[in-house]
PAGU-240783 format. One record per residue: residue number from 0; residue in three letters; x, y, z of N, C-alpha, C in turn. Coordinates in nm, 4 decimals, decimal comma. Example, Ala and Ser with C-alpha at 12.3 -4.5 7.8 and 13.67 -1.06 7.14 Angstrom:
<rs>
k 0 | r ala | n_x 1,3190 | n_y -0,5690 | n_z 0,7800 | ca_x 1,2300 | ca_y -0,4500 | ca_z 0,7800 | c_x 1,3200 | c_y -0,3300 | c_z 0,7800 $
k 1 | r ser | n_x 1,2850 | n_y -0,2250 | n_z 0,7080 | ca_x 1,3670 | ca_y -0,1060 | ca_z 0,7140 | c_x 1,2900 | c_y 0,0030 | c_z 0,7870 $
</rs>
This chain:
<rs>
k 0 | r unk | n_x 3,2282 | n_y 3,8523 | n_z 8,9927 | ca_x 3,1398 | ca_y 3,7775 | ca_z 9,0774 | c_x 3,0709 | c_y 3,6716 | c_z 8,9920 $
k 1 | r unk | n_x 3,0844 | n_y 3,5755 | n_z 9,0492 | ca_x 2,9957 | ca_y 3,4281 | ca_z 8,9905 | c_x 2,8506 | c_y 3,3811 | c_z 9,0662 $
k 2 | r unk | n_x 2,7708 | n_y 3,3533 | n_z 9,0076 | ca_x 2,6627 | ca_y 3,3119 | ca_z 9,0871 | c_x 2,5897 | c_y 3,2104 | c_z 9,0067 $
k 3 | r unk | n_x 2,5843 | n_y 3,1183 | n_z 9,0617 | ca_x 2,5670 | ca_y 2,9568 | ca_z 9,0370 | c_x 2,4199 | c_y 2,9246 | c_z 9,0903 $
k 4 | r unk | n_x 2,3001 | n_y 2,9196 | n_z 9,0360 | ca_x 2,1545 | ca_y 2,8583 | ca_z 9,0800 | c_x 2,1380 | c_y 2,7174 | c_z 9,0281 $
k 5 | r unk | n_x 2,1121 | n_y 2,6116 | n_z 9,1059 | ca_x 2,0903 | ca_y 2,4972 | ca_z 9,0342 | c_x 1,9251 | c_y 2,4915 | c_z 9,0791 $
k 6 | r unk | n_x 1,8699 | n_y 2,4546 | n_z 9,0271 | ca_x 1,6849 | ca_y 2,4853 | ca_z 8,9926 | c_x 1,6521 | c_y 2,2914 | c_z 8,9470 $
k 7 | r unk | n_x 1,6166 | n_y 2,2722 | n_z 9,0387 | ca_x 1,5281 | ca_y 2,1011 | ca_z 9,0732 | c_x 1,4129 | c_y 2,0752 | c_z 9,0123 $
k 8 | r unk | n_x 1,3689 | n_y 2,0851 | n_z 8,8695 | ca_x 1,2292 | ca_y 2,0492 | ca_z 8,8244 | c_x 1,2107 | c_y 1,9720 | c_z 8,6897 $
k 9 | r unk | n_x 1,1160 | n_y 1,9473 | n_z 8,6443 | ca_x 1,0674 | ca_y 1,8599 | ca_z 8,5435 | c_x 1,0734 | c_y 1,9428 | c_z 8,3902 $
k 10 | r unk | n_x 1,0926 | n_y 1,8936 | n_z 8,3461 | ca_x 1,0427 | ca_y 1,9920 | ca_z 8,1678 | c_x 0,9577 | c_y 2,0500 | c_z 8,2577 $
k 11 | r unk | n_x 0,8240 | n_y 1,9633 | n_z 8,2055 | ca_x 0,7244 | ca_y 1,9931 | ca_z 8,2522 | c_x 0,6740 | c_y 2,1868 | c_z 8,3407 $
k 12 | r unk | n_x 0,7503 | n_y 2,1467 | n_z 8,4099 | ca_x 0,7450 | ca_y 2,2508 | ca_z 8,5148 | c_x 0,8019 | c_y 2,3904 | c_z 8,4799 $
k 13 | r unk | n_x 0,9601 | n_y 2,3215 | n_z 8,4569 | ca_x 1,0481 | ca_y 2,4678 | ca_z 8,3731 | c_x 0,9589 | c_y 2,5140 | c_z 8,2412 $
k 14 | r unk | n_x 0,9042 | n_y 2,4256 | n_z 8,2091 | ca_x 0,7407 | ca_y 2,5070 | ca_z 8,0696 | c_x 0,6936 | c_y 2,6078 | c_z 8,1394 $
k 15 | r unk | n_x 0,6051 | n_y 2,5644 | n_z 8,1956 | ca_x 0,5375 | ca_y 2,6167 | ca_z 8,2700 | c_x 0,5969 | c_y 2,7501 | c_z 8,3244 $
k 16 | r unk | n_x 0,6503 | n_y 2,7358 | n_z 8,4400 | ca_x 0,7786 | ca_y 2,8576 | ca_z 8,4479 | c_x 0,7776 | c_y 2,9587 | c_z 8,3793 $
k 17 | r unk | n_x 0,8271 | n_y 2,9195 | n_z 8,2678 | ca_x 0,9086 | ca_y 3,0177 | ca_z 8,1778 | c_x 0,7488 | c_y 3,0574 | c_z 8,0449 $
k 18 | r unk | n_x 0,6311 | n_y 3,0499 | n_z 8,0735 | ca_x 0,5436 | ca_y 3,0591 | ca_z 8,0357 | c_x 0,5490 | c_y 3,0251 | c_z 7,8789 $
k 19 | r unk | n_x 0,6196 | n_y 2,9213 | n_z 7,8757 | ca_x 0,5944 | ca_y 2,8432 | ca_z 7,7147 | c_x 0,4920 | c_y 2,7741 | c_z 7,7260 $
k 20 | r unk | n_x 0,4441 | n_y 2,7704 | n_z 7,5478 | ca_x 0,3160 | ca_y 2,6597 | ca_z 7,5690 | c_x 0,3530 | c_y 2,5505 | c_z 7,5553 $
k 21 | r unk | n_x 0,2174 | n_y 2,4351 | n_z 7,5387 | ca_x 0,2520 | ca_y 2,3415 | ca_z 7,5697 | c_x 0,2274 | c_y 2,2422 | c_z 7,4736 $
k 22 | r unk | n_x 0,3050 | n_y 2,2464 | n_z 7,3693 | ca_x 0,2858 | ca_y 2,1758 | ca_z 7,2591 | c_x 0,2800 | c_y 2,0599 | c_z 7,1997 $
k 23 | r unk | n_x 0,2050 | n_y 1,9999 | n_z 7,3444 | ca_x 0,2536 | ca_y 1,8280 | ca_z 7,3476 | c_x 0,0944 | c_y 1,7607 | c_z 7,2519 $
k 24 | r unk | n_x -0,0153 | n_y 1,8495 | n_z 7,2413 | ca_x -0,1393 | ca_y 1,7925 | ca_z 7,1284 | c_x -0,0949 | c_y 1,7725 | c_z 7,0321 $
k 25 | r unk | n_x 0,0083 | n_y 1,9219 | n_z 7,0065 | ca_x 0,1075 | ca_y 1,9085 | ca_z 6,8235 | c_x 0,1477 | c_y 1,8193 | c_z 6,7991 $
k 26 | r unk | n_x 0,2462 | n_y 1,7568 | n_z 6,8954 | ca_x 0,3581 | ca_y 1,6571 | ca_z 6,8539 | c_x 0,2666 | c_y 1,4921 | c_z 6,8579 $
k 27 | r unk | n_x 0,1462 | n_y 1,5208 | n_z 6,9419 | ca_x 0,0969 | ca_y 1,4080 | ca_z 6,9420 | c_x 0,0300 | c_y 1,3557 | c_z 6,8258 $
k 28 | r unk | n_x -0,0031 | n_y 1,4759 | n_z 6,7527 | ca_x -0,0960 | ca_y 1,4661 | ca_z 6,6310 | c_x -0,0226 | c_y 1,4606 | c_z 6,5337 $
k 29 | r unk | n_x 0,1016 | n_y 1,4989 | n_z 6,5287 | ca_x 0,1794 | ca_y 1,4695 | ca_z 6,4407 | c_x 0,2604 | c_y 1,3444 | c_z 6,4549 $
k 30 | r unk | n_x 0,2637 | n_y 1,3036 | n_z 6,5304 | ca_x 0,3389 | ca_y 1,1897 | ca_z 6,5417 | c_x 0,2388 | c_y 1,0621 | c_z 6,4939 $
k 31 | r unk | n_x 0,0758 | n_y 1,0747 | n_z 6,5003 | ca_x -0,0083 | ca_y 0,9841 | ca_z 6,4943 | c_x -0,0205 | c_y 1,0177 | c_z 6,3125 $
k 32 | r unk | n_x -0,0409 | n_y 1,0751 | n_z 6,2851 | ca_x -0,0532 | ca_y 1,1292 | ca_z 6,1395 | c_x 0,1227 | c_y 1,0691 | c_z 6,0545 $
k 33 | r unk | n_x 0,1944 | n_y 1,0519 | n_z 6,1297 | ca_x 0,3530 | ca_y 0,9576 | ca_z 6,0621 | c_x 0,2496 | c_y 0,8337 | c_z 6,1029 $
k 34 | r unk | n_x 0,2508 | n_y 0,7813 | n_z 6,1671 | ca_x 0,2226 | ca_y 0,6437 | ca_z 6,2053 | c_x 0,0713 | c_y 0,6098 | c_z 6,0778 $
k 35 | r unk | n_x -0,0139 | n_y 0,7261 | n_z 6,0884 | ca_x -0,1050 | ca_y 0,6865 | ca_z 5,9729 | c_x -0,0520 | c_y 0,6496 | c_z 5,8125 $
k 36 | r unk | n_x 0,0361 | n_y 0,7445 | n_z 5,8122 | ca_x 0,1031 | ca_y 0,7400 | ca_z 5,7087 | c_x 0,1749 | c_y 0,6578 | c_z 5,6556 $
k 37 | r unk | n_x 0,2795 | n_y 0,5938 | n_z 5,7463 | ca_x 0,3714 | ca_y 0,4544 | ca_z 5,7407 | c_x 0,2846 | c_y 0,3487 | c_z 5,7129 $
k 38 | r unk | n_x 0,1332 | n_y 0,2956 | n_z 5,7925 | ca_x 0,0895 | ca_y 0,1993 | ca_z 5,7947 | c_x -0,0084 | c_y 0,2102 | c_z 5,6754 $
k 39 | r unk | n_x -0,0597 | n_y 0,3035 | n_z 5,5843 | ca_x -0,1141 | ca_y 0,2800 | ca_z 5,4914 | c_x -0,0419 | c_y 0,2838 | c_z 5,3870 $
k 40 | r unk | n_x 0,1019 | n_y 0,3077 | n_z 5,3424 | ca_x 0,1799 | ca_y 0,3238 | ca_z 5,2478 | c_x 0,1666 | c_y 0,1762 | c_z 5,1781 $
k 41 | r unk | n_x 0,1495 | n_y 0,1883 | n_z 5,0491 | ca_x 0,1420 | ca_y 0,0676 | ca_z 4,9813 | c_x 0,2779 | c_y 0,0260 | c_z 4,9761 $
k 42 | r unk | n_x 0,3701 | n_y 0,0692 | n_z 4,9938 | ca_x 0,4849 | ca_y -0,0232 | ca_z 4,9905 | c_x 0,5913 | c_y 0,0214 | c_z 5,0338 $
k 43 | r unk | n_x 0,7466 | n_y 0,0601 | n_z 5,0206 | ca_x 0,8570 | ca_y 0,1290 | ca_z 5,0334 | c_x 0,8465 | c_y 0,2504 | c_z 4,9320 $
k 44 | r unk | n_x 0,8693 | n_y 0,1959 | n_z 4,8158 | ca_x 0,8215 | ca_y 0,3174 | ca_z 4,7273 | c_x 0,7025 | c_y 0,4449 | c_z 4,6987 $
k 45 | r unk | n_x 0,6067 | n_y 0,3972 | n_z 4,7577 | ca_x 0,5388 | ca_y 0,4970 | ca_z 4,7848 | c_x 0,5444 | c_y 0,5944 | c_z 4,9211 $
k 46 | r unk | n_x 0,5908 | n_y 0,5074 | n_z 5,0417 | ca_x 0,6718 | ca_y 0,5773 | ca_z 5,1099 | c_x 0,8057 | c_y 0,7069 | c_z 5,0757 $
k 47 | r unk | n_x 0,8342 | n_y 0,6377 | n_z 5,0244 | ca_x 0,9840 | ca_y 0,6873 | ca_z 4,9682 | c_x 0,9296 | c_y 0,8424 | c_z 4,9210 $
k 48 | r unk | n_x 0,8353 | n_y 0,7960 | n_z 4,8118 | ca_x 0,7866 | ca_y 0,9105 | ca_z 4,7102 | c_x 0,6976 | c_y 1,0258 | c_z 4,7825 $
k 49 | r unk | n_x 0,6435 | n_y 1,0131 | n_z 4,9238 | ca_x 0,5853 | ca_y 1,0843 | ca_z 4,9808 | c_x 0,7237 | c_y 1,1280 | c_z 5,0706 $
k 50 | r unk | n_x 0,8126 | n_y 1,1196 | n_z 5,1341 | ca_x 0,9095 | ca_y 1,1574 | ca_z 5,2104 | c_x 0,9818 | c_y 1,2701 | c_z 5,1251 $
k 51 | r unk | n_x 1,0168 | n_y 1,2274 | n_z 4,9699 | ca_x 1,0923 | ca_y 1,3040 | ca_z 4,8888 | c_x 0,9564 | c_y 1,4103 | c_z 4,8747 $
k 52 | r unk | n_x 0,9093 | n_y 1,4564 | n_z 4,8227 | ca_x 0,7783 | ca_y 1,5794 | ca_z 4,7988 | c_x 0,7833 | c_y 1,6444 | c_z 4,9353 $
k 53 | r unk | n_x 0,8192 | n_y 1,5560 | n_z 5,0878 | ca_x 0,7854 | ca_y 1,6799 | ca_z 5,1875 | c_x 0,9345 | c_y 1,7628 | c_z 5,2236 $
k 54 | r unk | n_x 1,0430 | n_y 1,6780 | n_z 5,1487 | ca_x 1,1378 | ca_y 1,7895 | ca_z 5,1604 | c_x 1,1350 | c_y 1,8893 | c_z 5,1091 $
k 55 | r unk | n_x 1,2338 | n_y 1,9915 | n_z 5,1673 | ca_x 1,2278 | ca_y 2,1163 | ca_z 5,0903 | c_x 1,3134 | c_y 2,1423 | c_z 4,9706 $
k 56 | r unk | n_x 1,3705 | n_y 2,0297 | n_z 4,9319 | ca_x 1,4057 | ca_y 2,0275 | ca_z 4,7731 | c_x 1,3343 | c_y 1,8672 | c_z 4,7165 $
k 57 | r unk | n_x 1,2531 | n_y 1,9242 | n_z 4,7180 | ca_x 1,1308 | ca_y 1,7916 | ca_z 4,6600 | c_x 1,1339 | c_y 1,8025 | c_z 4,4881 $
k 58 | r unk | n_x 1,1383 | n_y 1,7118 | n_z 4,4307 | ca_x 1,1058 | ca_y 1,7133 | ca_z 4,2843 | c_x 1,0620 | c_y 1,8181 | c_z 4,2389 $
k 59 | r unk | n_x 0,9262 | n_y 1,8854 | n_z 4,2713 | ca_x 0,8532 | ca_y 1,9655 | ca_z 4,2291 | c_x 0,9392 | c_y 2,1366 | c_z 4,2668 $
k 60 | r unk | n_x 1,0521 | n_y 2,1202 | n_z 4,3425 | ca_x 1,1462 | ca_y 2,2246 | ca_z 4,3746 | c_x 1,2667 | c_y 2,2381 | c_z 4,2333 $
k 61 | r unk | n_x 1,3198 | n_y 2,1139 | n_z 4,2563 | ca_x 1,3987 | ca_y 2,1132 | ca_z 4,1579 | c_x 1,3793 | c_y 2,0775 | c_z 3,9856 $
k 62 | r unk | n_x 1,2763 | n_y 2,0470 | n_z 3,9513 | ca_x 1,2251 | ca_y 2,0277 | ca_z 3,8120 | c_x 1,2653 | c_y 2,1422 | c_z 3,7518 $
k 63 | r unk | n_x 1,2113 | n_y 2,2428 | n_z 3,7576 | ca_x 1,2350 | ca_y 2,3490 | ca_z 3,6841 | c_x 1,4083 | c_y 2,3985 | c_z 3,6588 $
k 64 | r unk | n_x 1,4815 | n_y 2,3478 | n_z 3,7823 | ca_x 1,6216 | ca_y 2,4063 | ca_z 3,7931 | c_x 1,7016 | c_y 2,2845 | c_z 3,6464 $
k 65 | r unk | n_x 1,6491 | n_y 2,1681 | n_z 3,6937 | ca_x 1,7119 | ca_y 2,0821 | ca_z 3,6022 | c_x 1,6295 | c_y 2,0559 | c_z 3,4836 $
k 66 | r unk | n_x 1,5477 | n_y 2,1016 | n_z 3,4351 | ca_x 1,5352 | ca_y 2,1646 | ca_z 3,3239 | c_x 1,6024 | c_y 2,2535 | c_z 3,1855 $
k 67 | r unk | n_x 1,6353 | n_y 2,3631 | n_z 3,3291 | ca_x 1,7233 | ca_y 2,4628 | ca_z 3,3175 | c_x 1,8638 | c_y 2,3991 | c_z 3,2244 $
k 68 | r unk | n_x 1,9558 | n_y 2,4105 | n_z 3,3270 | ca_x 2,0308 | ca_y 2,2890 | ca_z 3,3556 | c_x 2,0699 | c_y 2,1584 | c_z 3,2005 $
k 69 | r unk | n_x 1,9285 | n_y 2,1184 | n_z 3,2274 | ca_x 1,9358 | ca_y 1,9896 | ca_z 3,0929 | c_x 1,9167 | c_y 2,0919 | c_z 2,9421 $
k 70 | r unk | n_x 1,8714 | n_y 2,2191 | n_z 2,9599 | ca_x 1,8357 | ca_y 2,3022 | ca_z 2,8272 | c_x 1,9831 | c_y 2,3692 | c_z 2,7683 $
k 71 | r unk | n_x 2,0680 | n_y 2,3788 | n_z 2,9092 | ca_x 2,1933 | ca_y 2,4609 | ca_z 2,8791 | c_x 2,3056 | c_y 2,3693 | c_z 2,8230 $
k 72 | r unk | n_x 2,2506 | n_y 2,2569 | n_z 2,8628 | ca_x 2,3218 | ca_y 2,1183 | ca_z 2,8182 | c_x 2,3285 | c_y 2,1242 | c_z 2,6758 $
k 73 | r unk | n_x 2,2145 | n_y 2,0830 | n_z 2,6376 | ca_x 2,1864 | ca_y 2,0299 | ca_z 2,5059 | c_x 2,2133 | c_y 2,1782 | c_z 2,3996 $
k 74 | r unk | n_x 2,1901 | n_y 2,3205 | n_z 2,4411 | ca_x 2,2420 | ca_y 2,3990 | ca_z 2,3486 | c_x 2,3804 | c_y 2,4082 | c_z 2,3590 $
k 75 | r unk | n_x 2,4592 | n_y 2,3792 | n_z 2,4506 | ca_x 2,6352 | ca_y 2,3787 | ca_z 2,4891 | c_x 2,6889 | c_y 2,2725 | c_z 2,3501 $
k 76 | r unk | n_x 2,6005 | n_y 2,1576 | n_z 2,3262 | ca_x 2,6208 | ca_y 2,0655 | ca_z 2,2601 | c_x 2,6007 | c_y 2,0760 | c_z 2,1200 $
k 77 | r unk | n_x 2,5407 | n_y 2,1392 | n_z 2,0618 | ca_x 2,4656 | ca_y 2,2179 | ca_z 1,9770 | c_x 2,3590 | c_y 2,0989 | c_z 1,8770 $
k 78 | r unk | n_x 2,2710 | n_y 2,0324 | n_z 2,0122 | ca_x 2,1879 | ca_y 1,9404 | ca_z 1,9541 | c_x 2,0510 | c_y 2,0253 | c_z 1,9281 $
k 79 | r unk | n_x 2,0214 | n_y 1,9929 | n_z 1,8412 | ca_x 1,8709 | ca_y 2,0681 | ca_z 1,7904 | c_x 1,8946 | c_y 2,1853 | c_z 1,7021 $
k 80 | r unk | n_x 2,0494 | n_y 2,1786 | n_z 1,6698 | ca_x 2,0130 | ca_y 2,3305 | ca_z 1,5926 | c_x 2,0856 | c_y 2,2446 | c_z 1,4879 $
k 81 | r unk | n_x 2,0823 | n_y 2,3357 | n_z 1,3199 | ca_x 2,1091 | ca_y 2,2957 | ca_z 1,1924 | c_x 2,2904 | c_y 2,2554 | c_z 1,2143 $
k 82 | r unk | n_x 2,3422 | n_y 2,1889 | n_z 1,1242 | ca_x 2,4888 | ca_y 2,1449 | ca_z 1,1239 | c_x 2,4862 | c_y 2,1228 | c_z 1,2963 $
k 83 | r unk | n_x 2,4451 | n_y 2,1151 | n_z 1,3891 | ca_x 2,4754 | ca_y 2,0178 | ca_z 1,5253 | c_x 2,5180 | c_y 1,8758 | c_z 1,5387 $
k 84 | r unk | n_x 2,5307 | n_y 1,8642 | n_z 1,6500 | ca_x 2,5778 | ca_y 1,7212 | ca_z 1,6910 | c_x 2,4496 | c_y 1,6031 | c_z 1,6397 $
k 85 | r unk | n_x 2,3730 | n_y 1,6456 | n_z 1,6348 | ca_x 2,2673 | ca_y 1,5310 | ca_z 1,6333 | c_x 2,2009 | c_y 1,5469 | c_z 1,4735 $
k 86 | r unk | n_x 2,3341 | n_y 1,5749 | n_z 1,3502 | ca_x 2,3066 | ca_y 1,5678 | ca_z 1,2386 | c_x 2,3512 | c_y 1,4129 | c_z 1,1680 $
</rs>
């Protein structure tokens, strides 16, 4: 058996309905808080530099990995130690 309801209403309404809230202050405040943000940015680059920090692999995520990373490097190479590459 198939049973097919087609239901005639607005977001709005199906919210309501289905007793979700209504999270339209959030998006408003967040959307005004981008717009604050864009229009006081001193330039592209400082834009830029605030966009990269709110990802979730922001500089301050990955520093430590490439650290890592650049430390396993340079002992693979055997720079910094006696008879090494960088004698």
């Amino acid at each position: 058996m198939k049973v097919t309801v087609d239901i005639d209403c607005t977001p709005e309404e199906a919210r309501r309905f289905l007793g979700l809230p209504d999270l339209t202050p959030v998006h408003d405040a967040y959307v005004e808080a981008m717009r604050k943000a864009v229009s006081d940015a001193i330039g592209p680059d400082a834009l830029a530099g605030a966009v990269k920090n709110w990802g979730p692999m922001s500089d301050a995520v990955l520093a430590p990995w490439k650290a890592l990373f650049e430390q396993m490097g340079i002992e693979q190479m055997g720079f910094g130690k006696p008879g090494g590459a960088n004698k």
